[in-house]
C-alpha positions as CSV (number, residue, x, y, z in Angstrom):
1,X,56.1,-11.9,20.8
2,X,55.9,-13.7,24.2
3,X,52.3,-13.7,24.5
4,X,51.8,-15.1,21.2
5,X,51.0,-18.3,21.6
6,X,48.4,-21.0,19.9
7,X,46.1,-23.7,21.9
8,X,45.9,-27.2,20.7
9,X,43.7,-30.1,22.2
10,X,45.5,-33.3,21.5
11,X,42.8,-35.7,22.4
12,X,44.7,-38.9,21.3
13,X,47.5,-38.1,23.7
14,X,45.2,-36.4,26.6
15,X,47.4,-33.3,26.7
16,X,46.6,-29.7,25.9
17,X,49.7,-28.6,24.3
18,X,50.9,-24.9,23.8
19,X,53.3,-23.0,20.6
20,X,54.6,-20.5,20.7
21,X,56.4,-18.5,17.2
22,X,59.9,-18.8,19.1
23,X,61.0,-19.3,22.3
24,X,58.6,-17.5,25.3
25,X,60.5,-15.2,27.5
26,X,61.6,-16.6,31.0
27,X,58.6,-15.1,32.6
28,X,56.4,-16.4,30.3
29,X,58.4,-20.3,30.5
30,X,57.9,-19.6,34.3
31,X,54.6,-19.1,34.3
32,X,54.0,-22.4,32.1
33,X,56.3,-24.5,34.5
34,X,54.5,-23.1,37.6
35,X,51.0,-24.0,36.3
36,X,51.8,-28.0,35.1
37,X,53.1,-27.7,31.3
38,X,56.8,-29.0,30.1
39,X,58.5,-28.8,27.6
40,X,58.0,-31.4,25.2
41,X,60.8,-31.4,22.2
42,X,58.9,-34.1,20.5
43,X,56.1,-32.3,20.1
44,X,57.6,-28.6,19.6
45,X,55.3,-27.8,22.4
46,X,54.7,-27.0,25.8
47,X,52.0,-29.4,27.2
48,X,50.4,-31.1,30.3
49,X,47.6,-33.5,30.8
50,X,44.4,-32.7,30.0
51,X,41.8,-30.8,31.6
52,X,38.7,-28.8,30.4
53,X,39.6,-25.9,32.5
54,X,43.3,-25.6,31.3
55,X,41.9,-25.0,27.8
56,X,39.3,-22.5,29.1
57,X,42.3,-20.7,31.0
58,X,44.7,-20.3,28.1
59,X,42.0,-19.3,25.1
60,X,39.0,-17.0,27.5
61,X,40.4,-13.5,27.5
62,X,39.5,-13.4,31.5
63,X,41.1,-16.8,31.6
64,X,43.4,-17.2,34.4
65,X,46.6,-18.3,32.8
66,X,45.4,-16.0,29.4
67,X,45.9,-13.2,32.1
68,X,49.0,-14.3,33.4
69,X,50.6,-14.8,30.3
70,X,49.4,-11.9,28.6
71,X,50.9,-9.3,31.8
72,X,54.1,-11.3,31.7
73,X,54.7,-10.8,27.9
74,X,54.3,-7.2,28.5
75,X,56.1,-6.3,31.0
């Protein structure tokens, strides 16, 4: 499921990193890319610096990139 994904804050490191169960789907990679997160195959995640309001986006339901995420996994 593309807009399955979990929310981790990696303090130590100062990124906010994102997994997902597989591989997201290109819109859902897109949207990622688009908003400051990259790949990271070290970490099995995709993550950017971070930033209070990142986390709030990904995990609020009316969160902007929640939103975002959420259409493009269901369309």
């Amino acid at each position: 499921d593309c807009g399955s994904y979990r929310v981790v804050e990696a303090f130590t490191d100062n990124r906010v990193r994102v997994f997902f169960p597989g591989k997201p789907c290109e819109s859902v990679r897109s949207i990622l890319k688009s908003n400051g997160f990259r790949w990271s195959p070290d970490a099995g995640a995709w993550q950017r610096m971070y930033q209070g309001s990142v986390v709030q986006w990904l995990t609020h339901e009316d969160g902007y990139l929640h939103k975002q995420l959420t259409q493009a996994s269901a369309a």
